[in-house]
C-alpha angles and dihedrals in degrees: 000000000000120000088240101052078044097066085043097065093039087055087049093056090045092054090052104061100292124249093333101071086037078077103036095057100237098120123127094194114169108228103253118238130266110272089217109053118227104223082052107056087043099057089049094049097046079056092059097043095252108151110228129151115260091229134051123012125355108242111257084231079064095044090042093052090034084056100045093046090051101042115125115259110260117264112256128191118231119238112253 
């Protein structure tokens, strides 16, 4: 979840009554949205040969490779 879906739904509950009402169960809360989007990861995976179904979840062996081949480089200091 993303910081700011994060403050969304903090604003929701907020709206609903706080913490309070958290506790007390009275909370209408939307389920966020998946921070990977599935037509995405597919595409890409039908574009590296990785087998996955065109309908329901994406396997966790897709989003694993989809999330490892999109990590950020690690950071590396220059030589001086």
């Amino acid at each position: 979840m993303t910081i700011a879906a994060l403050h969304q739904v903090l604003d929701e509950i907020d709206s609903q009554g706080g913490p309070a009402a958290a506790r007390a169960g009275r909370l209408d809360i939307p389920t966020p949205k998946p921070v990977t989007p599935a037509a995405e990861v597919r595409a890409w995976a039908a574009a590296s040969g990785i087998d996955c179904p065109p309908a329901g979840p994406v396997p966790h062996r897709v989003l694993k490779a989809w999330h490892a081949a999109h990590r950020p480089a690690p950071h590396t200091r220059r030589a001086r």
